[in-house]
Structure formats: structure tokens, C-alpha cells
Backbone as JSON, one array per atom type, in Angstrom:
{
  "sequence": "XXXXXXXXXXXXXXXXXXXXXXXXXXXXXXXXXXXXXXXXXXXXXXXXXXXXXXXXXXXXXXXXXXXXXXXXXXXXXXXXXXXXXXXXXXXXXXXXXXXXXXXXXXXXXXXXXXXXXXXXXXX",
  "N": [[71.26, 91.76, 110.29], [67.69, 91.78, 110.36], [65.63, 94.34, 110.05], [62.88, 96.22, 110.78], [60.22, 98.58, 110.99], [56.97, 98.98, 113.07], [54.44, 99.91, 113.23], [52.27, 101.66, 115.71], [48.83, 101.59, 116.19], [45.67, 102.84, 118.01], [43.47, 101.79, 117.36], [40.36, 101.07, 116.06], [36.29, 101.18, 116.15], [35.44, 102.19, 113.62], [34.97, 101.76, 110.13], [36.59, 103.69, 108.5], [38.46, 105.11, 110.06], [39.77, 103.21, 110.03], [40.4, 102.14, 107.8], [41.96, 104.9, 107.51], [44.18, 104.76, 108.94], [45.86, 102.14, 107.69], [46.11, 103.56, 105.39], [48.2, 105.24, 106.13], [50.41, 103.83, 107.04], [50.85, 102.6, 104.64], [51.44, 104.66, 102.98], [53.62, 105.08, 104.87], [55.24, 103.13, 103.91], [56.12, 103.25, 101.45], [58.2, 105.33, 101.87], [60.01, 104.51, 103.41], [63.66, 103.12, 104.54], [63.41, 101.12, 106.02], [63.51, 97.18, 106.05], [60.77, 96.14, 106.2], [57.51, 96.91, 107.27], [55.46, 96.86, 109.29], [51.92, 96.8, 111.28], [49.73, 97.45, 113.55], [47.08, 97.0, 116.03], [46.2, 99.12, 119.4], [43.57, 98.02, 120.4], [40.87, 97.17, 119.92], [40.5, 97.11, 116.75], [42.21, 95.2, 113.82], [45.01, 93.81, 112.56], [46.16, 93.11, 116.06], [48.05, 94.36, 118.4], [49.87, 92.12, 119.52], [49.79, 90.31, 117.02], [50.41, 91.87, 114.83], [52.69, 91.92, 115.57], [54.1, 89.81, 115.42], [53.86, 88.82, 113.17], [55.4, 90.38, 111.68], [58.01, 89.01, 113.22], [57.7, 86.57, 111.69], [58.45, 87.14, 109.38], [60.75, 86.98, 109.55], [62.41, 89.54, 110.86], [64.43, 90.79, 113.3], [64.83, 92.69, 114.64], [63.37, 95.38, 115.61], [61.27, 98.22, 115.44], [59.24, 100.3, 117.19], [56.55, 102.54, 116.37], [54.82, 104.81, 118.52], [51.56, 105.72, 117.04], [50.21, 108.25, 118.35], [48.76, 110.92, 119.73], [49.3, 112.74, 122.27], [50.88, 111.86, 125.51], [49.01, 110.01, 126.61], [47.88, 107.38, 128.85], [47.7, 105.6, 127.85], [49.83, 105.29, 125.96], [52.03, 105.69, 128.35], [51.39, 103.52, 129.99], [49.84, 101.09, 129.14], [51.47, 100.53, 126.34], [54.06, 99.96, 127.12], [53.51, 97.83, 128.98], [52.99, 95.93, 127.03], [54.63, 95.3, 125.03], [56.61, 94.79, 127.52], [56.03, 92.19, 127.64], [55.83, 91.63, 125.11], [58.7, 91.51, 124.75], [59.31, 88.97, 126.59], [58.16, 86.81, 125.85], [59.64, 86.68, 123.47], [63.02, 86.63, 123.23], [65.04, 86.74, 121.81], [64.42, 88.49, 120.25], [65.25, 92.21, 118.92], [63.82, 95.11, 120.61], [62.31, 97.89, 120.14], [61.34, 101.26, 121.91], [60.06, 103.8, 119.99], [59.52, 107.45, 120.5], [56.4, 108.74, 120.57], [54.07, 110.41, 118.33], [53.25, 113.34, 118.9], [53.71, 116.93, 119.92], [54.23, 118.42, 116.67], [56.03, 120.76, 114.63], [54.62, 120.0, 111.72], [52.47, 118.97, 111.85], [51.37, 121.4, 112.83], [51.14, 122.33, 110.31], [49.86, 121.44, 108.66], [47.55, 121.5, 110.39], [46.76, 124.28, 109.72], [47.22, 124.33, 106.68], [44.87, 123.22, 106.25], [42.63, 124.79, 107.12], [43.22, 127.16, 105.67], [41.82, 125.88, 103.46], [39.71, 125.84, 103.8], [38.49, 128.12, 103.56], [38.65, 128.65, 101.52], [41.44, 130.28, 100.81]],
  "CA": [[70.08, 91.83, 111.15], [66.66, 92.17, 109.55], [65.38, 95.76, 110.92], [61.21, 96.42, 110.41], [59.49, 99.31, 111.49], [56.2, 98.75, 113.32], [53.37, 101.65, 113.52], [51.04, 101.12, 116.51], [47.47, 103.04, 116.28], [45.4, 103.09, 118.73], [42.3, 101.22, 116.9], [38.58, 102.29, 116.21], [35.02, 100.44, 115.63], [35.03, 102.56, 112.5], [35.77, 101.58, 108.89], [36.72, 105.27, 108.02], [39.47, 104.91, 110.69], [41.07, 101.54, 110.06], [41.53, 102.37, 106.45], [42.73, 105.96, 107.06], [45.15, 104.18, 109.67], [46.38, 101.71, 106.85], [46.88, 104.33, 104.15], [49.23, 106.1, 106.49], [51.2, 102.78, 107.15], [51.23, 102.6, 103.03], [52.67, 106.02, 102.63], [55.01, 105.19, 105.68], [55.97, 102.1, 103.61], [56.75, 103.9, 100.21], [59.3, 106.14, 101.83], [61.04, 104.43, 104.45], [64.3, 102.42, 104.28], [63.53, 100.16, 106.91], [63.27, 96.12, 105.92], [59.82, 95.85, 106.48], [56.83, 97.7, 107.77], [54.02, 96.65, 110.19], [51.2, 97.68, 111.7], [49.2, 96.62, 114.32], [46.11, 98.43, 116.88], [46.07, 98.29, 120.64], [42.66, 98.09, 121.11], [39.46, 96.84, 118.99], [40.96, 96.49, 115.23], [42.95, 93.97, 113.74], [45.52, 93.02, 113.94], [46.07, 93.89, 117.4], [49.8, 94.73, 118.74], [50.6, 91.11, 119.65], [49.56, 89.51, 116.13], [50.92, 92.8, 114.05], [54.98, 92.0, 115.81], [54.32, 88.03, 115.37], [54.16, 88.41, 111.49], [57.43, 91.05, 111.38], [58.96, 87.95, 113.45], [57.78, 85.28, 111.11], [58.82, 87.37, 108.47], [62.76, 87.04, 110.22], [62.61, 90.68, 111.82], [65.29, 90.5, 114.28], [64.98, 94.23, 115.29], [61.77, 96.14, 115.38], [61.25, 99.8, 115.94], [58.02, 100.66, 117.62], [56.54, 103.89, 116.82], [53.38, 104.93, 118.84], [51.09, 106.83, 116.32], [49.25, 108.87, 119.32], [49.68, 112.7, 119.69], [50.1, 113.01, 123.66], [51.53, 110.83, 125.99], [48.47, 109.26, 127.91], [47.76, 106.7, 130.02], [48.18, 104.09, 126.85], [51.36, 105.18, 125.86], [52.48, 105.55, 129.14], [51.58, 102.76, 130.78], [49.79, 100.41, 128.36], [52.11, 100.11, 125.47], [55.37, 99.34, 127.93], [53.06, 96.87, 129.63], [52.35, 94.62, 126.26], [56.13, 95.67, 125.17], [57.4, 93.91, 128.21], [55.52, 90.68, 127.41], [56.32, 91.02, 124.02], [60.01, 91.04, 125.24], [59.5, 87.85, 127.06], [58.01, 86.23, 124.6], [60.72, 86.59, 121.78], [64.11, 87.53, 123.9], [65.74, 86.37, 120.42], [64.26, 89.99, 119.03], [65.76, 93.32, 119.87], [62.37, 95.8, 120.79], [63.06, 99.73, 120.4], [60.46, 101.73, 121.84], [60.19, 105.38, 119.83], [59.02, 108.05, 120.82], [54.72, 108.99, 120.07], [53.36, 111.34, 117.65], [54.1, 114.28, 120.11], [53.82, 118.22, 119.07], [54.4, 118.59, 115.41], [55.89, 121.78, 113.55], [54.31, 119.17, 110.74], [51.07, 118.6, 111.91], [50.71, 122.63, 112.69], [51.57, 123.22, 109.05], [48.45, 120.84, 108.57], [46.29, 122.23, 110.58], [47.05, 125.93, 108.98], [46.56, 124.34, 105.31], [43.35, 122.65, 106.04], [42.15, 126.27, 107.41], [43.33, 128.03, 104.31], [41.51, 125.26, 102.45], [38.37, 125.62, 104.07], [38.36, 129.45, 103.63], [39.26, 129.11, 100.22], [42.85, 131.06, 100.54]],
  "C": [[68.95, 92.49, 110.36], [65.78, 93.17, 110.66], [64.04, 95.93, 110.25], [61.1, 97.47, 111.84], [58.34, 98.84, 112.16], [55.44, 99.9, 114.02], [52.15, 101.17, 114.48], [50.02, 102.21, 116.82], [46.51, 102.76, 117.4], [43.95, 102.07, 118.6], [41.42, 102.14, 116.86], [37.53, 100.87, 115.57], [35.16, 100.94, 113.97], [35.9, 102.34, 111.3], [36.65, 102.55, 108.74], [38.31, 105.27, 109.06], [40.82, 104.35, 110.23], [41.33, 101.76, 108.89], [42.12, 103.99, 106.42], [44.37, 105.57, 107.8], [45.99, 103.24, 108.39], [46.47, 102.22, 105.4], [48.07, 105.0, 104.73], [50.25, 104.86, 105.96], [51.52, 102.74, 105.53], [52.54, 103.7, 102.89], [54.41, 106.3, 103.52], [56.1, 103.99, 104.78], [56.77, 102.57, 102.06], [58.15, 104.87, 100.27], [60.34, 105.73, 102.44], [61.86, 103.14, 103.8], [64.47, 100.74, 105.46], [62.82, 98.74, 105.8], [61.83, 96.23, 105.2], [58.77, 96.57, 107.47], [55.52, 97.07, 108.35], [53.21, 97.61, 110.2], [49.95, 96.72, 112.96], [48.32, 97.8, 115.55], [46.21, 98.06, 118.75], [45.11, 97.93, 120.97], [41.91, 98.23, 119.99], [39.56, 96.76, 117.21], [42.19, 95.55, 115.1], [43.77, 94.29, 112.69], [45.8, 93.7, 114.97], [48.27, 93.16, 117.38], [50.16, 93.39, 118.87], [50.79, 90.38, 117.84], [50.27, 90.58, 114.89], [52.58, 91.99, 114.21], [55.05, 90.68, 115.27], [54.68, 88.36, 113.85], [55.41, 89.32, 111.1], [58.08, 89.66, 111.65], [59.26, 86.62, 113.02], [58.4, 85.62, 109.46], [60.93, 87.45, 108.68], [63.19, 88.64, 110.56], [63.3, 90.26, 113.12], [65.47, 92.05, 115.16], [63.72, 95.23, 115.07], [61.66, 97.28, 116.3], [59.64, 99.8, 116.19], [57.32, 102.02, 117.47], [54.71, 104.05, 117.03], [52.58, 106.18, 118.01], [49.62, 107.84, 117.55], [50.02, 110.12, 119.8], [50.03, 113.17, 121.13], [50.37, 111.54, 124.14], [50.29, 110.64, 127.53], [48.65, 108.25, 128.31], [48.41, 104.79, 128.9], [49.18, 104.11, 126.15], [52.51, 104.97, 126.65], [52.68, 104.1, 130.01], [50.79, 101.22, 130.14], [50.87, 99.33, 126.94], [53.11, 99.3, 126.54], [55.05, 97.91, 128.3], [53.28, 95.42, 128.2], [53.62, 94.64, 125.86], [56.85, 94.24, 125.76], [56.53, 92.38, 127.82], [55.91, 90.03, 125.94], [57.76, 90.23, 124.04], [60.01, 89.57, 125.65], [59.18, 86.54, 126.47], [58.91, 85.54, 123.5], [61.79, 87.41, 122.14], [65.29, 87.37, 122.95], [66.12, 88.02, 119.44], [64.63, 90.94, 120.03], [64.06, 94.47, 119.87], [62.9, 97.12, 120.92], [61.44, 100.41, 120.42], [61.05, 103.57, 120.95], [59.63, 106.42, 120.39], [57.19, 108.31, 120.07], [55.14, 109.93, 119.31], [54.06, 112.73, 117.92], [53.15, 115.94, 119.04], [54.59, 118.41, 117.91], [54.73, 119.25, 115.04], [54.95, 120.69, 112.47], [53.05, 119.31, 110.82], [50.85, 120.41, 112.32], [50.54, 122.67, 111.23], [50.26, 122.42, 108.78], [47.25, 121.39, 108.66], [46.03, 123.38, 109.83], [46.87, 125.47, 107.43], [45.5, 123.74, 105.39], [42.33, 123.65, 106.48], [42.0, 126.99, 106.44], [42.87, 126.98, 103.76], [39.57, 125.35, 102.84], [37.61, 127.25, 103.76], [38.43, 129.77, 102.21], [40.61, 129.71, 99.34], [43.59, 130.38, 99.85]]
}
């Protein structure tokens, strides 16, 4: 079974965004052991969540991990993603769909914040 990751961001109008969004996806793709690595936005960049999963599934992804790159759990993780999810499901009941968990509270992303503090301070 061919297993691909798939990183879903949230989109933005702004250049500065969409390529800091597809350097992550890079760096997620250099480390991880999964197949194959997507990426795809819900909202106003491209590709958008339906056209991101299509090319895992034309690439023979038979199992696709979903992970929502958004740090709480609003209204478009909650009740957005599931929504396009279930359609994806119906769509392509061939592929297995694993939602992950979001972003969330970080030890990781504190340790971030706290060196981009000491970097701004000079320490």
C-alpha cells in the first residue's frame, strides 16, 4: 500500500506566505519516511485541498495522512476540513483517509518563540 503524507495550510493572497508554506512542505519532505508528500490550501492558493489529494491519488497513494498545519482548533479544522474530508471520502472510497491531529500547543514552537526573542535582543 502506497502511504503519502498530505500537509493542509490554510492559504493566503500573499506571495511571502505560499512560499513560506511550500518551504515547510520541502523540509517536511527531506525528513519524512512517508511515500510521498503533498500539499494542498483550503482556501485562496493553489492547489486547493481537492486538487493537492487528486495528484497523491494519481500518483497511486492508496493511504493518505492528513495533517492540518493550523495552531488551534477553529471553526476550519473543526468543521470545514471534516466537511471536504467527507466528500473527499466519497469521491475515492478505493483510498484509505487518516485525519491527524492540527498544529496544536507546541513544546517546539515555544522553544521558537524563546529563540527568536533571544535573537532579537541579541542574547
Amino acid at each position: 500500500m502506497k502511504k503519502a503524507l498530505f500537509i493542509l495550510g490554510h492559504g493566503s493572497q500573499a506571495d511571502e506566505a505560499n512560499e513560506i508554506f511550500s518551504d515547510i512542505v520541502e523540509m517536511v519532505m527531506n525528513i519524512t519516511d512517508f511515500e510521498e508528500v503533498g500539499m494542498g490550501s483550503l482556501q485562496i492558493s493553489k492547489p486547493s485541498f481537492q486538487e493537492g489529494i487528486e495528484e497523491l491519488i494519481n500518483n497511486g497513494a492508496e493511504q493518505i495522512v492528513i495533517v492540518p498545519m493550523f495552531i488551534y482548533k477553529g471553526n476550519h479544522v473543526k468543521y470545514d476540513i471534516p466537511e471536504e474530508l467527507s466528500k473527499l471520502k466519497e469521491s475515492y472510497p478505493h483510498v484509505e483517509f487518516i485525519m491527524a491531529k492540527h498544529i496544536g500547543a507546541d513544546a517546539r514552537l515555544a522553544a521558537i518563540i524563546e529563540e527568536r526573542a533571544k535573537e532579537a535582543v541579541g542574547a
